[in-house]
C-alpha positions as CSV (number, residue, x, y, z in Angstrom):
1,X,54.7,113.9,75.2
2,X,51.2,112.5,73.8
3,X,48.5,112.0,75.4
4,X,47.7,108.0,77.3
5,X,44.3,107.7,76.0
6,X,43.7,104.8,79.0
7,X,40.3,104.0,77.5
8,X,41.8,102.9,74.0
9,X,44.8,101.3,75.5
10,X,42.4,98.6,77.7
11,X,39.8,98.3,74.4
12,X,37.0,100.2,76.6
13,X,34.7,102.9,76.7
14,X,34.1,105.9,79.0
15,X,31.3,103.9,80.0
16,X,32.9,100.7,81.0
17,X,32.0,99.3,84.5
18,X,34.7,98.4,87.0
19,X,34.3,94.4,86.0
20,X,34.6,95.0,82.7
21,X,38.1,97.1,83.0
22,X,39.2,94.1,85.4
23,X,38.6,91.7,82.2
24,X,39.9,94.2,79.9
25,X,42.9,94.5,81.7
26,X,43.7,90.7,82.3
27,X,42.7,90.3,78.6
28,X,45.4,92.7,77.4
29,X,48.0,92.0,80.2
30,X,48.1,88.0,79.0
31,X,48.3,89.2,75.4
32,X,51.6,91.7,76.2
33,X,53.1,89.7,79.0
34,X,56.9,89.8,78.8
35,X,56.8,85.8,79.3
36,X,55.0,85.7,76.6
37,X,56.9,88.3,75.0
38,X,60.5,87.8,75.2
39,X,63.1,90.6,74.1
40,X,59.9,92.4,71.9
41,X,60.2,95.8,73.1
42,X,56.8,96.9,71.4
43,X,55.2,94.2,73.8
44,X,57.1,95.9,76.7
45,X,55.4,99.2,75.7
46,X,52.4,98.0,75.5
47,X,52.2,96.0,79.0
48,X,53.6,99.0,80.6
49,X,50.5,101.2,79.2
50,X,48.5,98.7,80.1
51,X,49.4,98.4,83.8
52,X,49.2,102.1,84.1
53,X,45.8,102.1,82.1
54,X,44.7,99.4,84.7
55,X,46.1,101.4,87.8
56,X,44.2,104.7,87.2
57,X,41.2,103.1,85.5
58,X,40.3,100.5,88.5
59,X,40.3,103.4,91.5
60,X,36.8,105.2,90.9
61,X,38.6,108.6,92.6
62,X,41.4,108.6,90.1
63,X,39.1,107.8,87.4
64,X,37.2,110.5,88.0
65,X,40.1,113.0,87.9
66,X,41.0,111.2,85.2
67,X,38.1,111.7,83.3
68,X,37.6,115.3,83.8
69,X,41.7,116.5,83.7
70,X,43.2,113.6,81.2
71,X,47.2,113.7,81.6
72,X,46.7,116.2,84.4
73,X,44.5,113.8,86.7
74,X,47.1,113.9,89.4
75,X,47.2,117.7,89.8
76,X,43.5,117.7,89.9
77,X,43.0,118.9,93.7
78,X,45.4,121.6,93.3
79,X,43.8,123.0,90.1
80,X,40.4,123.1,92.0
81,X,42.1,124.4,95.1
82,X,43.8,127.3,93.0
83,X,40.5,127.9,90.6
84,X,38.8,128.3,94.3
85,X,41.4,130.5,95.2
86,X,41.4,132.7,91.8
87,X,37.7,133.0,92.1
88,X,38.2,134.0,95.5
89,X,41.6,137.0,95.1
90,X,39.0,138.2,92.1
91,X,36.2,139.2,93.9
92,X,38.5,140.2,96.9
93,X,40.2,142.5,94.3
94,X,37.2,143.8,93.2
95,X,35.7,144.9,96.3
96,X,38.9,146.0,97.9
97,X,41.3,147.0,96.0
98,X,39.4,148.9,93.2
99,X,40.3,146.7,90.1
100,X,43.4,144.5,89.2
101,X,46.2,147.5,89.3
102,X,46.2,147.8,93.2
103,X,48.7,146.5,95.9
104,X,47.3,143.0,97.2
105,X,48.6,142.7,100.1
106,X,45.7,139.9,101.3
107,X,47.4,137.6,99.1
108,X,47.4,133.8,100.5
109,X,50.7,132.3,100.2
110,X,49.2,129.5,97.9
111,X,48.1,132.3,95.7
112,X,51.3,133.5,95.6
113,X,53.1,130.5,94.5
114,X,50.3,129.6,92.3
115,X,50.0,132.5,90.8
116,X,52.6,134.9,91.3
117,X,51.3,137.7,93.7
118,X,52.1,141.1,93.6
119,X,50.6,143.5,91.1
120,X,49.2,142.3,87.8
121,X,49.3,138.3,89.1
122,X,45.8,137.7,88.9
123,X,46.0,137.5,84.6
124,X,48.8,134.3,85.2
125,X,47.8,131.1,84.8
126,X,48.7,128.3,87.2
127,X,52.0,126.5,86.7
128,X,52.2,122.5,87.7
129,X,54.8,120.2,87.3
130,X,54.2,117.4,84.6
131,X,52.6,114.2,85.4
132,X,55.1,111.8,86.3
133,X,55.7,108.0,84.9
134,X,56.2,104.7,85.8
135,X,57.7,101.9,84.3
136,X,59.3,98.4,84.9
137,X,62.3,97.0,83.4
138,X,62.7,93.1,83.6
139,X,66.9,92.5,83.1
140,X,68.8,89.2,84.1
141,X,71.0,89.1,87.2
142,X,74.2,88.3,84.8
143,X,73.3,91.6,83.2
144,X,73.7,94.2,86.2
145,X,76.9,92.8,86.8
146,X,78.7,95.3,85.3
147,X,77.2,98.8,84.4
148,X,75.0,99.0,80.9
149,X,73.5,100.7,78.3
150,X,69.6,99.8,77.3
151,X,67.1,102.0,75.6
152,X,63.6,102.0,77.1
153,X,60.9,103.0,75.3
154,X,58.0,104.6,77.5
155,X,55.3,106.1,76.0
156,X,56.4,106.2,72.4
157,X,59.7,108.0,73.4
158,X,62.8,106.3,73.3
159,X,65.3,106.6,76.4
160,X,68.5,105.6,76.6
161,X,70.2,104.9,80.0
162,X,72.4,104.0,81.5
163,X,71.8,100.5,84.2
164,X,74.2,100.9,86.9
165,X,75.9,97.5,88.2
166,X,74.4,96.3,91.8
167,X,71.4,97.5,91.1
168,X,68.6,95.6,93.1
169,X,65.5,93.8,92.7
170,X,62.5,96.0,93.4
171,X,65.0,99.3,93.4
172,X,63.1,102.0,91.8
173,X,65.2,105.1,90.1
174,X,64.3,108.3,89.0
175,X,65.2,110.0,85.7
176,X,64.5,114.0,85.8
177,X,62.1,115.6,83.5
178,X,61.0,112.4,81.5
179,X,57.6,111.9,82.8
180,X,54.4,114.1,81.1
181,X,54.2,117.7,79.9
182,X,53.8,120.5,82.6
183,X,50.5,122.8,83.1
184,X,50.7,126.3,82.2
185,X,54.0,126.3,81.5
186,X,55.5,124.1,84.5
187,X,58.4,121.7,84.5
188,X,57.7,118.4,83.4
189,X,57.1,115.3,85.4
190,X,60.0,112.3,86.5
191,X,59.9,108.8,84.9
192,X,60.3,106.4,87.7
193,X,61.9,103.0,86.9
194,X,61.6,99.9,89.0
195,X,64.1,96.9,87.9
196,X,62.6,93.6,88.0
197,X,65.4,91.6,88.3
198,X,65.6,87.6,87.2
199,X,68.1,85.7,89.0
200,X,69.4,83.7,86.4
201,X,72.2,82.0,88.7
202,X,72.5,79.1,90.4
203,X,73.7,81.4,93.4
204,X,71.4,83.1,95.9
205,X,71.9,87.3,96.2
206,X,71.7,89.3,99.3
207,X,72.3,93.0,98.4
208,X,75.9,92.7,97.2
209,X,76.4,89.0,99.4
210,X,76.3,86.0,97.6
211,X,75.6,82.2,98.7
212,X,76.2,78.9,97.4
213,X,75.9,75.5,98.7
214,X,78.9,73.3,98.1
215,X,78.6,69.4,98.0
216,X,81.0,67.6,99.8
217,X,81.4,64.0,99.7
218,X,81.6,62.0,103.3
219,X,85.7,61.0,101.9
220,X,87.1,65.4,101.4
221,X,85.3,66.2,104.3
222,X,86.9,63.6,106.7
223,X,90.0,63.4,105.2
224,X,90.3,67.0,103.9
225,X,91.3,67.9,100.6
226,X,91.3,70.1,97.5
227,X,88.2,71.6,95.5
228,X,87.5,73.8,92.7
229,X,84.6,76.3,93.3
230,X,82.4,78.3,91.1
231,X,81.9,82.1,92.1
232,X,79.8,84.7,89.8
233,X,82.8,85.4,87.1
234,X,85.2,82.8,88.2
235,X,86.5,79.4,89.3
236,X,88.4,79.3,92.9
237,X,90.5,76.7,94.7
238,X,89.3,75.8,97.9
239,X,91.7,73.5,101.0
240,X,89.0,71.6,102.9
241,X,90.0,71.1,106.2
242,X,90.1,67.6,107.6
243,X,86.8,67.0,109.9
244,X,84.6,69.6,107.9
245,X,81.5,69.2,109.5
246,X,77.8,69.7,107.6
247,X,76.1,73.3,107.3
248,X,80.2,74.5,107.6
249,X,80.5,78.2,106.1
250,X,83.3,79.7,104.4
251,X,83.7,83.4,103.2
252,X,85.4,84.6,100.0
253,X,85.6,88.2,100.8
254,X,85.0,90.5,97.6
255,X,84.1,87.5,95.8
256,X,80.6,88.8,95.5
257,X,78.3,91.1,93.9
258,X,79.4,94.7,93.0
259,X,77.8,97.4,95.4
260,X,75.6,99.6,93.9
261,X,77.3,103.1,93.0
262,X,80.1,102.0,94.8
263,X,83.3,101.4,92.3
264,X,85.5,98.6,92.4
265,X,83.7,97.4,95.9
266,X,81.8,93.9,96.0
267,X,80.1,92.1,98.8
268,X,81.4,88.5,99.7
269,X,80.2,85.2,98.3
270,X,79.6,82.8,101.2
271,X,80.2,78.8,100.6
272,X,77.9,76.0,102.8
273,X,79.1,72.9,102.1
274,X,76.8,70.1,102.1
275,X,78.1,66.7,103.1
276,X,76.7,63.7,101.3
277,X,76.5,60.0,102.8
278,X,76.9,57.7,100.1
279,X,74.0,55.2,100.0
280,X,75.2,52.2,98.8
281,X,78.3,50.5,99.7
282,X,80.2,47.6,98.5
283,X,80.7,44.9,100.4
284,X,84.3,45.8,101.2
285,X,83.3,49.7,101.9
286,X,80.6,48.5,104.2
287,X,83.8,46.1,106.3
288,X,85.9,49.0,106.4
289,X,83.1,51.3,108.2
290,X,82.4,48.4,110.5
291,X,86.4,48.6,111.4
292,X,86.1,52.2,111.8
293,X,83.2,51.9,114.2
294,X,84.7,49.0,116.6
295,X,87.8,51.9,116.5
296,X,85.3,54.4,117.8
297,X,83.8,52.6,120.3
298,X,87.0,51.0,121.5
């Protein structure tokens, strides 16, 4: 996978002080905002470089890895530690065992798993796994209904995979071996995907539960009556009972969202219905009330 030149990608140099990446950034993030950007997938490339450019650039330690190991920045205390190490089994093996052809038994285990142990190991170079990726994905809550197919592009590479349905907002997945190249011949790095989900519903989500508030007029909810209800994919009959009082709940089980992995299972959609007072009343409306309150009190 190429190489994220994060300099080039904010319109900086090596040189750039930490306020002028923070401008940099802000300048670039406006230009390649999704909002700004809808459905472009070129502008979602780019604002994903950008954040990552941002997120190394902006810590002075990880710039500083950065600068001296490139793509490999986040392997850069184990590549010291096993450079230390190396430097270390040389000169042991020199002094001790009489060259590299000996049996080197004072081998650390970290020297080992670095660099193979046993006889000959010292001529192996160090194997690391690959840098691993980040990205975002912004998709509609309509859209993770049901399970989909979307191509992401990350880093100039084109992935295709596959969205399964319940999946949150804020969930994070992993997809094996799609991140950066390994060192010395290692395996390469994860691409890690958080889902920013929009609800684009009138309803309010709760894992794989779904709420809506109902209005009910002052008449259905004294007298009782029928209603038709909107749930996520569907319209639904409701029999209000006489007396409903305000704030009442009512559960629809499996009427909700689907569960995430889980086939065929939803959560349940929950109904509050709201009870309205009408404002103004006729003259007749307003006798009839009085009636019912001398009823009351009598």
């Amino acid at each position: 996978m190429a190489f994220l030149d994060y300099y080039k990608i904010l319109g900086i140099n090596q040189n750039a002080t930490e306020q002028e990446i923070k401008k940099a950034y802000r300048k670039q993030a406006r230009k390649y905002h999704p909002d700004v950007n809808p459905n472009d997938p070129e502008a979602q490339r780019k604002f994903q470089e950008i954040n990552e450019a941002n997120e190394v650039l902006s810590n002075p330690e990880n710039r500083k890895k950065y600068d001296q190991y490139g793509k490999d920045w986040k392997h850069a205390d184990d590549i010291e530690r096993a450079k230390q190490q190396q430097q270390y089994q040389r000169q042991a093996g020199q002094q001790d065992f009489g060259g590299f052809g000996g049996e080197a038994s004072g081998y650390s285990d970290f020297f080992e798993s670095m660099f193979g142990g046993g006889r000959g190991g010292f001529g192996r170079s160090a194997q690391f796994k690959g840098q691993d990726y980040n990205a975002s994905l912004q998709i509609n809550l309509t859209d993770v209904y049901t399970s989909q197919k979307q191509t992401l592009t990350v880093n100039g590479k084109n992935i295709r995979l596959t969205i399964p349905a319940g999946v949150e907002d804020g969930q994070t997945i992993k997809i094996k071996g799609y991140g950066g190249e390994g060192v010395g011949g290692g395996p390469k790095g994860d691409l890690y995907i958080t889902f920013k989900i929009n609800n684009n519903t009138k309803f309010k989500r709760d894992k794989a539960d779904l709420h809506h508030t109902v209005t009910l007029d002052l008449y259905t909810a004294v007298l009782g009556g029928d209603i038709t209800v909107d749930t996520f994919k569907s319209k639904v009959k409701l029999k209000v009972k006489p007396g409903t009082q305000n704030n009442t709940k009512v559960k629809l089980k499996g009427k909700g969202f689907p569960k995430y992995k889980k086939e065929d299972t939803f959560g349940d959609f929950y109904i509050t219905y709201q009870v309205t007072i009408p404002e103004k009343l006729s003259a007749k409306e307003k006798e009839l009330f009085e009636e019912l309150a001398k009823l009351q009190t009598s």
